[in-house]
DSSP file (Angstrom, degrees, kcal/mol; ACC not computed):
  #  RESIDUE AA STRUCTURE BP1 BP2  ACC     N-H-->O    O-->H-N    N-H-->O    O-->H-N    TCO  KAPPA ALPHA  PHI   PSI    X-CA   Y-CA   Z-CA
    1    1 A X     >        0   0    0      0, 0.0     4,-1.2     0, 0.0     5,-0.3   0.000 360.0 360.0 360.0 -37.5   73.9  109.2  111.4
    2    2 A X  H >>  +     0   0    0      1,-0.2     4,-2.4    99,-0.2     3,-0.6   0.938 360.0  54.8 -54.0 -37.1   77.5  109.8  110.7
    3    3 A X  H 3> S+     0   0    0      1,-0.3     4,-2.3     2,-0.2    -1,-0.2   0.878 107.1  51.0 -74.3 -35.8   77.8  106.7  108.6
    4    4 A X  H 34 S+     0   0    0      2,-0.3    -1,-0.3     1,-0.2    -2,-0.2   0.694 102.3  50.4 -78.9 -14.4   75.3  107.6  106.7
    5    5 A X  H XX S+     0   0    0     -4,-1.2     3,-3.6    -3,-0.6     4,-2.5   0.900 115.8  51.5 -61.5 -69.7   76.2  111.2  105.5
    6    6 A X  H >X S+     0   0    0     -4,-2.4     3,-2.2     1,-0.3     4,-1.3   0.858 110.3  41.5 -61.0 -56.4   79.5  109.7  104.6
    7    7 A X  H 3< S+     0   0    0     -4,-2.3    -1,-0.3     1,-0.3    -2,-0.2   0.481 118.5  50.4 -83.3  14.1   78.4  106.6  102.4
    8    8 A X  H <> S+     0   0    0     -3,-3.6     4,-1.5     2,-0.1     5,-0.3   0.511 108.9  51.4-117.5 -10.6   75.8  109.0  100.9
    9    9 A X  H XX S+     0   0    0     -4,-2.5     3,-2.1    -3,-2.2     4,-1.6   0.983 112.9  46.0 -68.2 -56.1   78.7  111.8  100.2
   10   10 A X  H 3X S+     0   0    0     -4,-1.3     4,-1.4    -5,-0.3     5,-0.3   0.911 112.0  54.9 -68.3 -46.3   80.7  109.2   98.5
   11   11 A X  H 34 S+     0   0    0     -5,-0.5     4,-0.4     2,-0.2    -1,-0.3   0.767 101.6  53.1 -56.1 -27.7   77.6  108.1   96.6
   12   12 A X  H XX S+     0   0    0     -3,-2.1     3,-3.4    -4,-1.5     4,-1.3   0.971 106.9  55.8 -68.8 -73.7   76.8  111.1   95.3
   13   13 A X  H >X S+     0   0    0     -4,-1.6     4,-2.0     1,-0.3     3,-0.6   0.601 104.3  48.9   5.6 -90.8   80.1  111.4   93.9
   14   14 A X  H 3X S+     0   0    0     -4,-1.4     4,-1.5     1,-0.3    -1,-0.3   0.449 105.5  62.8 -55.9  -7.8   80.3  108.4   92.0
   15   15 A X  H <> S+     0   0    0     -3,-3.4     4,-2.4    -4,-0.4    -1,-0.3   0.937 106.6  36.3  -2.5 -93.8   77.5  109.2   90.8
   16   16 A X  H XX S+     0   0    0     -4,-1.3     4,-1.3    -3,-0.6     3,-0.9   0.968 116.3  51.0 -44.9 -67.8   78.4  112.1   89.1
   17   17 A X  H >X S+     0   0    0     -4,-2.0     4,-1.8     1,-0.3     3,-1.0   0.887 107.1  55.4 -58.5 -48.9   81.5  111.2   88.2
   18   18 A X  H 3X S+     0   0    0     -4,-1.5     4,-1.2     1,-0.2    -1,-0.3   0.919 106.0  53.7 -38.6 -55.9   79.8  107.9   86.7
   19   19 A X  H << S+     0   0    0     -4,-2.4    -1,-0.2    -3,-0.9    -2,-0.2   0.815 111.5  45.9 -42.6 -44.8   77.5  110.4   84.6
   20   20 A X  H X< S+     0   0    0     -4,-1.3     3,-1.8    -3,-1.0    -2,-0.2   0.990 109.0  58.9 -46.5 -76.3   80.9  112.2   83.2
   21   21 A X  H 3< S+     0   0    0     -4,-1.8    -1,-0.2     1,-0.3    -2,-0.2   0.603  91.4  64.9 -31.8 -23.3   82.6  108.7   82.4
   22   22 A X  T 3< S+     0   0    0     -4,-1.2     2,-0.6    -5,-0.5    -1,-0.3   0.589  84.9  84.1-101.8   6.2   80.1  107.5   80.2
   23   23 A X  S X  S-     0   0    0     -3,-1.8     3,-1.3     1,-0.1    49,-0.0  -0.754  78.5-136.1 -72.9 127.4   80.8  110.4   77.5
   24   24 A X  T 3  S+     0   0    0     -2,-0.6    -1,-0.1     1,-0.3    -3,-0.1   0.678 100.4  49.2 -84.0   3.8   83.5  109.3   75.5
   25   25 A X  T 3  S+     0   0    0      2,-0.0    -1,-0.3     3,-0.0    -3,-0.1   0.126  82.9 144.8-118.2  44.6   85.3  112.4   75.4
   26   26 A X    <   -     0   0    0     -3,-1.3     2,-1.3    -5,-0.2     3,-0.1  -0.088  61.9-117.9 -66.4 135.8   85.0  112.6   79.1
   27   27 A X     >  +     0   0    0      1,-0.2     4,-1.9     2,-0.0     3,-0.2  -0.682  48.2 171.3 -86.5  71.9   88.2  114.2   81.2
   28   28 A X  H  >  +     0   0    0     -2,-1.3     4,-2.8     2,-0.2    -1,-0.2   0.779  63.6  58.8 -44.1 -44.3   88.6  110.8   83.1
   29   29 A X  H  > S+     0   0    0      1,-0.2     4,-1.2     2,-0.2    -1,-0.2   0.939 109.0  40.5 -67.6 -50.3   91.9  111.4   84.8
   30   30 A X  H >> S+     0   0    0     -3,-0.2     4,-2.7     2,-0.2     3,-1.7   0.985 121.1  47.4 -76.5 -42.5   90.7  114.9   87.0
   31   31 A X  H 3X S+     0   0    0     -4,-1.9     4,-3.9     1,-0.3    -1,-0.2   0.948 114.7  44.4 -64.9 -34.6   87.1  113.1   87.8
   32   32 A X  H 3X S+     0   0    0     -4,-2.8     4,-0.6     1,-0.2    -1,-0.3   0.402 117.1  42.2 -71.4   4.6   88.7  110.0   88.8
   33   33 A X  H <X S+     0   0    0     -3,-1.7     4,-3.1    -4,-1.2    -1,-0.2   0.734 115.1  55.6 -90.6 -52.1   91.6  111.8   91.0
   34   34 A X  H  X S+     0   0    0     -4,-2.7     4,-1.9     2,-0.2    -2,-0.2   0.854 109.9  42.6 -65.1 -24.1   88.5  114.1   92.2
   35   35 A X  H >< S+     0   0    0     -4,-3.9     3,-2.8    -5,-0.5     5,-0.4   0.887 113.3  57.8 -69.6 -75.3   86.5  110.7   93.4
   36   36 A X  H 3X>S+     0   0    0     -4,-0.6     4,-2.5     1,-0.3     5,-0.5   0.619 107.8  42.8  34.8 -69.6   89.9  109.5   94.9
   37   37 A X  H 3X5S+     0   0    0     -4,-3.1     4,-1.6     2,-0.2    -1,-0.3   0.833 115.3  47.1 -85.0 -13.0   90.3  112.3   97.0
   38   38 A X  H <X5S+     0   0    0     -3,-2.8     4,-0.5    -4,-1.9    -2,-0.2   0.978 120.1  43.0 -55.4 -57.2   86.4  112.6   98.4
   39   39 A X  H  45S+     0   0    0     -4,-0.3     4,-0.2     1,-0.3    -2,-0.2   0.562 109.0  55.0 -90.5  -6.8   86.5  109.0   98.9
   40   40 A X  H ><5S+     0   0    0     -4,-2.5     3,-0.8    -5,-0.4    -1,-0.3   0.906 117.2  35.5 -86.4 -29.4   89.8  109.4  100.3
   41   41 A X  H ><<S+     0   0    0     -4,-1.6     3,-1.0    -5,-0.5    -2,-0.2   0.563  83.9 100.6 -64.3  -2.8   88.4  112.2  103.1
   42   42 A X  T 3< S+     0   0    0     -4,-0.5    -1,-0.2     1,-0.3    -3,-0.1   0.741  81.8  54.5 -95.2 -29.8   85.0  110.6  103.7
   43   43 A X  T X  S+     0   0    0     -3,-0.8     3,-1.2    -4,-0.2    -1,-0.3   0.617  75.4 127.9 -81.4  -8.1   86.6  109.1  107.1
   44   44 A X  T <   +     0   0    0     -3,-1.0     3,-0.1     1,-0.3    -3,-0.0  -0.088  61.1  45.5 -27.9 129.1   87.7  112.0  108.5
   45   45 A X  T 3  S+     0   0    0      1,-0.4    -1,-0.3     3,-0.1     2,-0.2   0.452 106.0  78.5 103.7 -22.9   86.6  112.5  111.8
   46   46 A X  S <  S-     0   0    0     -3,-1.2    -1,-0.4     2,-0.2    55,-0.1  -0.681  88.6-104.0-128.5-176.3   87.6  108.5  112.8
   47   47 A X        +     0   0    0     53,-0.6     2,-0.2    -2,-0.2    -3,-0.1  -0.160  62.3 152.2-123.8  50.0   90.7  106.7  113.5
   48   48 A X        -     0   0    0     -5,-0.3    -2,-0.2     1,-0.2    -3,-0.1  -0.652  35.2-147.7 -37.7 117.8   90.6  105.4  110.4
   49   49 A X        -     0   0    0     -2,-0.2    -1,-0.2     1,-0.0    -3,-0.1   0.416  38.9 -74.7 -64.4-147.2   94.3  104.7  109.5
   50   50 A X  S  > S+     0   0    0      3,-0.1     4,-2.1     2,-0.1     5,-0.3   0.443 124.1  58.7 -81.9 -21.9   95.9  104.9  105.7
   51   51 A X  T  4 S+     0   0    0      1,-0.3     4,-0.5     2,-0.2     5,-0.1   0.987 102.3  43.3 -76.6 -45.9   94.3  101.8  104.8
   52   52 A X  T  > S+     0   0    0      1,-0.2     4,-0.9     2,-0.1    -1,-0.3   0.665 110.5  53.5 -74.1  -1.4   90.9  102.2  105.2
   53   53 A X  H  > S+     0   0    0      2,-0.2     4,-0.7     3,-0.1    -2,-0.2   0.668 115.2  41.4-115.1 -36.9   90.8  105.4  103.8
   54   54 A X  H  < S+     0   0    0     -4,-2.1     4,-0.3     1,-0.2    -3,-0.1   0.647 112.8  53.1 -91.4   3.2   92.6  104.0  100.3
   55   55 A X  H  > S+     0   0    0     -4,-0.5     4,-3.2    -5,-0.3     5,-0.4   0.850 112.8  46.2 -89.8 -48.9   90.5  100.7  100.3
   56   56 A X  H  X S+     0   0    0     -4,-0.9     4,-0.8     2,-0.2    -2,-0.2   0.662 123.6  36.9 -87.8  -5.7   87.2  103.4  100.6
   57   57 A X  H >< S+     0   0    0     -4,-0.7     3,-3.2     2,-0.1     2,-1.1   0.548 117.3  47.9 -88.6-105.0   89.0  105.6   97.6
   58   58 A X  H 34 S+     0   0    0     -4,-0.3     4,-0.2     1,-0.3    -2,-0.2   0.165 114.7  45.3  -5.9 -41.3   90.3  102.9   95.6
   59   59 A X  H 3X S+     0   0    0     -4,-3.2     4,-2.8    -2,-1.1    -1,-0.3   0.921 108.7  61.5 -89.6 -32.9   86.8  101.0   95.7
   60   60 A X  H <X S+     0   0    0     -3,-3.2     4,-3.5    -4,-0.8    -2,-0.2   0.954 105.9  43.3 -65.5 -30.9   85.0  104.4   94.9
   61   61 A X  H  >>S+     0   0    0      1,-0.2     4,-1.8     2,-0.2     5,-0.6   0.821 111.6  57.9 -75.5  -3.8   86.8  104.8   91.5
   62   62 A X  H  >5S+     0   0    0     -4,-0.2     4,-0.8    -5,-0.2     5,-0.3   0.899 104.6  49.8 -74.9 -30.4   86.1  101.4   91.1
   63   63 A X  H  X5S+     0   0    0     -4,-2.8     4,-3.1     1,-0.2    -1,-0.2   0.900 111.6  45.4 -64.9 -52.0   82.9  102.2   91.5
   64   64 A X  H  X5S+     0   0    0     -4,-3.5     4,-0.7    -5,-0.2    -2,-0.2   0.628 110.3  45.4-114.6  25.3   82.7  104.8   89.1
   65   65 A X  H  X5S+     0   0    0     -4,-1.8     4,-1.1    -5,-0.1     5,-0.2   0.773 107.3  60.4 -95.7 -36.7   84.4  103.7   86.1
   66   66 A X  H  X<S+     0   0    0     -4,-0.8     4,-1.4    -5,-0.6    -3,-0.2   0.968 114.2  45.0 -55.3 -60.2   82.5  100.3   86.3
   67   67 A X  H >< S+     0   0    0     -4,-3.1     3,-3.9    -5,-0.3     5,-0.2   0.717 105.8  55.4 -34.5 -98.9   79.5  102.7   86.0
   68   68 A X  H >X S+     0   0    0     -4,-0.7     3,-1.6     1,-0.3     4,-1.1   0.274 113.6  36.3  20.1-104.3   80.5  104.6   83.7
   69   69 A X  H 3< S+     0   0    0     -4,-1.1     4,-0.5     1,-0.2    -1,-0.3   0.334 110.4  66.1 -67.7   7.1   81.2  101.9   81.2
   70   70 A X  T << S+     0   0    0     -3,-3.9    -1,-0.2    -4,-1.4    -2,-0.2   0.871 117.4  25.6 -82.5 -61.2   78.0  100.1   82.6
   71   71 A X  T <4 S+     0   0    0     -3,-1.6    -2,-0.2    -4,-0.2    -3,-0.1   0.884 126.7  53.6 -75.6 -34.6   75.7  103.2   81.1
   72   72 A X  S  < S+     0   0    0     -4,-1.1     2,-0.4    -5,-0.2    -1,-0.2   0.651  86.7  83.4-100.6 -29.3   78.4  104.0   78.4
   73   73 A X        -     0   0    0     -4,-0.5   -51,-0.0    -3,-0.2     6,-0.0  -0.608  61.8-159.9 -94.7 157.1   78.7  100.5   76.8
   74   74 A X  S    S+     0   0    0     -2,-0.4    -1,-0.1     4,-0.0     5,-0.1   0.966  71.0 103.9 -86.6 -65.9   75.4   99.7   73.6
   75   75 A X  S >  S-     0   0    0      1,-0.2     3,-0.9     2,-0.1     4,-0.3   0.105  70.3-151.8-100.7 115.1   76.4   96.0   74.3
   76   76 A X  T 3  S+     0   0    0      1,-0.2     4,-0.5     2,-0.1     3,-0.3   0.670  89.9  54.5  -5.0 -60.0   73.8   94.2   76.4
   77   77 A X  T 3> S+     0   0    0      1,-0.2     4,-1.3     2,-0.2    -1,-0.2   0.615  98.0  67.6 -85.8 -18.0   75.6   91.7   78.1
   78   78 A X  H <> S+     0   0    0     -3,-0.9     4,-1.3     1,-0.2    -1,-0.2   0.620  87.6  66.9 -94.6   0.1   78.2   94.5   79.5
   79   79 A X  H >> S+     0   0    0     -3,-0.3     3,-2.5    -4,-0.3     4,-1.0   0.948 104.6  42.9 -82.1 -65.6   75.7   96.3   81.9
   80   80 A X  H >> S+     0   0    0     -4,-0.5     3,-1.3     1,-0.4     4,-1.1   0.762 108.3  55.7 -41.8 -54.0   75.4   93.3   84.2
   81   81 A X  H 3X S+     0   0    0     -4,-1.3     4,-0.9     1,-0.2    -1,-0.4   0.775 120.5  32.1 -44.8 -35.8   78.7   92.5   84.3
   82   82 A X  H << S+     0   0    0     -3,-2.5    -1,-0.2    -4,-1.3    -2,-0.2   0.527 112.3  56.5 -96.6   1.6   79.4   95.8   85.4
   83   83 A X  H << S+     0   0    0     -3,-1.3     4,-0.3    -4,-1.0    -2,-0.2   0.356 104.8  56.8-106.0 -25.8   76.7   96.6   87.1
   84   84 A X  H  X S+     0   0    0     -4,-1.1     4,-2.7    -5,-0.5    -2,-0.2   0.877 108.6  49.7 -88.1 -35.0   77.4   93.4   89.3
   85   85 A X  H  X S+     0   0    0     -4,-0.9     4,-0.5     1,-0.3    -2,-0.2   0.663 104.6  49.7 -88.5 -14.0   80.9   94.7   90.1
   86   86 A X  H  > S+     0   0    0      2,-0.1     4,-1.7     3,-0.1     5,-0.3   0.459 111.3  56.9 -85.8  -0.5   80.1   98.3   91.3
   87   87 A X  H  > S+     0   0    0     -4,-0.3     4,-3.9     2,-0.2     3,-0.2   0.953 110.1  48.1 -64.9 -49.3   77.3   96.4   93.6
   88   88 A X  H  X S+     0   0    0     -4,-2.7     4,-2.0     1,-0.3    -2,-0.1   0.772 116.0  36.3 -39.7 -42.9   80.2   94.6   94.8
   89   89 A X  H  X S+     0   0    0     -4,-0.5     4,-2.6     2,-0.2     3,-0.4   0.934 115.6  57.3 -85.5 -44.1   82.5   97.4   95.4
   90   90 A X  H  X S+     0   0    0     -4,-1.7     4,-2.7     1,-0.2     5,-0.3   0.964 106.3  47.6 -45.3 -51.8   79.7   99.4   96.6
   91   91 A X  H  X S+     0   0    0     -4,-3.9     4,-1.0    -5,-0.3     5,-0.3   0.933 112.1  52.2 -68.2 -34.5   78.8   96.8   99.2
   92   92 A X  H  X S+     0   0    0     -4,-2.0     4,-2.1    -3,-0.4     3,-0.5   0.921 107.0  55.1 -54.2 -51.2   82.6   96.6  100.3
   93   93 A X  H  X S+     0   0    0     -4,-2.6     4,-4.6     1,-0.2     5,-0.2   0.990 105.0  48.1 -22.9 -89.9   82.5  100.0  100.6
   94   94 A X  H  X S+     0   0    0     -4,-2.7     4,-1.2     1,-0.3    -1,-0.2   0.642 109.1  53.8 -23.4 -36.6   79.5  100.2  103.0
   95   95 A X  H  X S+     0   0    0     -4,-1.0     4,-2.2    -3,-0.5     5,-0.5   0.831 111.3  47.3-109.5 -42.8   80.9   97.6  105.2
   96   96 A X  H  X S+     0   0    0     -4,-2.1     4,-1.7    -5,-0.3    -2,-0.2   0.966 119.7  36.1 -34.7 -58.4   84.2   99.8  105.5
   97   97 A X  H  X S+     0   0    0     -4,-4.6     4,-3.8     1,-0.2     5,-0.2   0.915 114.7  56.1 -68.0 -36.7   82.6  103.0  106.1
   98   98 A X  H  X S+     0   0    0     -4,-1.2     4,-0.8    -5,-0.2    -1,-0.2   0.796 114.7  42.5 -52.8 -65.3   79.8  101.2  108.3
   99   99 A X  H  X S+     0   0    0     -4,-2.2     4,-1.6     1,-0.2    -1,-0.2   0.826 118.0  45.1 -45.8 -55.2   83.1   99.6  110.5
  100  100 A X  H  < S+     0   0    0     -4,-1.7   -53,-0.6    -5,-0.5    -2,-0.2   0.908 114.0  46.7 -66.6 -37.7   85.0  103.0  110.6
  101  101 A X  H  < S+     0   0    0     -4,-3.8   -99,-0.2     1,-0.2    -3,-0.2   0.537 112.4  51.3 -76.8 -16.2   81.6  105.6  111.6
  102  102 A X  H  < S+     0   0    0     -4,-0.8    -1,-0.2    -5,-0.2    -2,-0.2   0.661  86.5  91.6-108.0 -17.4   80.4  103.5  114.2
  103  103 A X  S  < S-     0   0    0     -4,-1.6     2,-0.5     1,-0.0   -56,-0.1  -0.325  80.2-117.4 -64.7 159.8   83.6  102.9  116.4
  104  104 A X        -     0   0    0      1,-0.1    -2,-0.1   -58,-0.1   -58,-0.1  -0.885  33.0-106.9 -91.5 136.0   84.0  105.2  119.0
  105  105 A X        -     0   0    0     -2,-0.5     2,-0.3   -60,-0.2    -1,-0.1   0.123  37.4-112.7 -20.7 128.4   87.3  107.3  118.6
  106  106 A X        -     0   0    0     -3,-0.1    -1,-0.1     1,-0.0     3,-0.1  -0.798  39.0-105.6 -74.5 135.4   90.2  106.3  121.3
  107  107 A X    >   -     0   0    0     -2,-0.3     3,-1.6     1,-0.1     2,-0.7  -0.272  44.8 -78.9 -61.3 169.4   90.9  108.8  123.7
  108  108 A X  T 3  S-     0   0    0      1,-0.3    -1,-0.1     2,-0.1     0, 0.0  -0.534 111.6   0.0 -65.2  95.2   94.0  110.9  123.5
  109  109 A X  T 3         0   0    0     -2,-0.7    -1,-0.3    -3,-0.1    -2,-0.0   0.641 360.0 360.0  95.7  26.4   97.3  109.1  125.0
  110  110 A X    <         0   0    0     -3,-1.6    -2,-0.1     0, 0.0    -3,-0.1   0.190 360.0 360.0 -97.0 360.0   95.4  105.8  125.9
């Protein structure tokens, strides 16, 4: 249940933030800091080191500028292409959080 809360926080997110990005006079720098630091908290709660927790930010702004310019760009050809590479990063995602939500915690001095 946990795993899913968390890939559905993070989803919302990019989301939104995807919906900003695609304006073109969009304040890119605070959403894409604000996705950054959701996606960097979204394991909290697991013994998720530094790594997983900046592979699950890192792939969520990846996620939502490739939206972004997915809805943003008039060109045809560019939605797929970008559309193919937030699945990707989506699906990396998933498998992260997926990894992180279902191990059980070590006890304390083990």
């Amino acid at each position: 249940m946990s795993m899913l809360l968390r890939n559905l926080l993070v989803l919302a997110v990019e989301f939104g933030a995807s919906l900003l990005l695609r304006e073109p006079g969009a304040p890119w720098i605070p959403l894409l800091l604000a996705v950054f630091v959701v996606g960097s908290g979204v394991l909290h709660g697991t013994d998720a080191e530094f790594v997983p927790r900046f592979l699950v930010a890192l792939v969520a702004v990846g996620v939502a500028e490739l939206g972004g310019r997915a809805w943003a760009s008039p060109d045809a050809h560019a939605f797929p292409t970008a559309g193919t590479g937030a699945a990707i990063l989506l699906a990396v995602q998933t498998l992260i959080l997926v990894r992180y939500s279902l191990r059980r915690p070590r006890p304390k001095g083990a």
